[in-house]
C-alpha positions as CSV (number, residue, x, y, z in Angstrom):
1,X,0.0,0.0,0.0
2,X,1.2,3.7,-0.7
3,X,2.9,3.0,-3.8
4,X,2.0,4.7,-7.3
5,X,-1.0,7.0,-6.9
6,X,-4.8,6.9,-5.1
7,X,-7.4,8.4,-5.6
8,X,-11.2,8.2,-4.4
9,X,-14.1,7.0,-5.9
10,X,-17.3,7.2,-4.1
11,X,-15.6,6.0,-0.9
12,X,-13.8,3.2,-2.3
13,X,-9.3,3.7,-2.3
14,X,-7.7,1.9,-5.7
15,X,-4.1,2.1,-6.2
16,X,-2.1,1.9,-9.5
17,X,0.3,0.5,-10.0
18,X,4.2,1.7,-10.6
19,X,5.4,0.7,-14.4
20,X,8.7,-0.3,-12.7
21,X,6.5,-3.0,-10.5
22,X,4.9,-4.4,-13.6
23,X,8.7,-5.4,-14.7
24,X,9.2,-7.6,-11.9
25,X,9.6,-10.9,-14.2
26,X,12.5,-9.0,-16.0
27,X,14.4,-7.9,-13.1
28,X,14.3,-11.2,-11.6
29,X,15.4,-12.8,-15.2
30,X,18.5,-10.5,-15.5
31,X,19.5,-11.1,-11.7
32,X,19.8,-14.7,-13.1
33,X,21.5,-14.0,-15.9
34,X,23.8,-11.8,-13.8
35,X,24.7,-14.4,-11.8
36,X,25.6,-16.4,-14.3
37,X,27.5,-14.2,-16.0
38,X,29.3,-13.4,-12.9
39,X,29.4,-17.5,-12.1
40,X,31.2,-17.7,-15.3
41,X,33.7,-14.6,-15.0
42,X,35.2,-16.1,-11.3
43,X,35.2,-20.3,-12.4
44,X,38.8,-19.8,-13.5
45,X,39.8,-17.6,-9.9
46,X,38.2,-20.2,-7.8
47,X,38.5,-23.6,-9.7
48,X,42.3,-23.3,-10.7
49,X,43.0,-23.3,-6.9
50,X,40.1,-25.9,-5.9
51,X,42.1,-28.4,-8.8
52,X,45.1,-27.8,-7.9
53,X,44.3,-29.0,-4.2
54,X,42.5,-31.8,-4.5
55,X,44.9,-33.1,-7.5
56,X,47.4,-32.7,-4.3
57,X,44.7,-34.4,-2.3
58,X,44.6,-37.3,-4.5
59,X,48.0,-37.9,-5.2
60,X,49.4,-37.9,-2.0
61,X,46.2,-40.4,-0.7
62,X,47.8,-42.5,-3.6
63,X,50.9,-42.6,-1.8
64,X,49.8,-43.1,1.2
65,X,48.2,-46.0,0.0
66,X,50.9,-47.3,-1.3
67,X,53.6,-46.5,1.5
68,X,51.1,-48.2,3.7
69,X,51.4,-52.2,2.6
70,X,53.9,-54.2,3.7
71,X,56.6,-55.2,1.6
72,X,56.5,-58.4,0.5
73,X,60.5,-58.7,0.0
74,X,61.0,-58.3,3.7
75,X,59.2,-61.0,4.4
76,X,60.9,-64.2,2.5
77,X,62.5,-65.7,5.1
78,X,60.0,-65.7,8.4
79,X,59.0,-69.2,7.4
């Protein structure tokens, strides 16, 4: 209430409506499209560095992995 103008007409209040309230479907459309545009501009900022650590991640689990059995060479003679 109290937005665009009023008037009276035998005791009964109507309010118009603002043109810039009518384009509420298009603002809402470009704050998606500005998103994604602004999505798209920061991907390389912030999924270089995300890459790059869990490439690290995963290599050095590998290892890990691997420096974690036994070796079977140190084991010929227990028998």
């Amino acid at each position: 209430m109290g937005h665009g103008k009023t008037y009276f007409l035998r005791g009964i209040v109507t309010y118009l409506v603002s043109p810039f309230y009518l384009k509420a479907d298009m603002i809402s459309m470009h704050g998606v499209f500005n998103t994604v545009r602004r999505v798209r501009e920061e991907a390389l900022y912030v999924g270089a560095p995300l890459g790059t650590g869990y490439l690290i991640y995963y290599l050095v689990e590998r290892r890990h992995e691997k420096l974690k059995r036994k070796n079977p060479k140190d084991y010929i003679h227990d028998q």
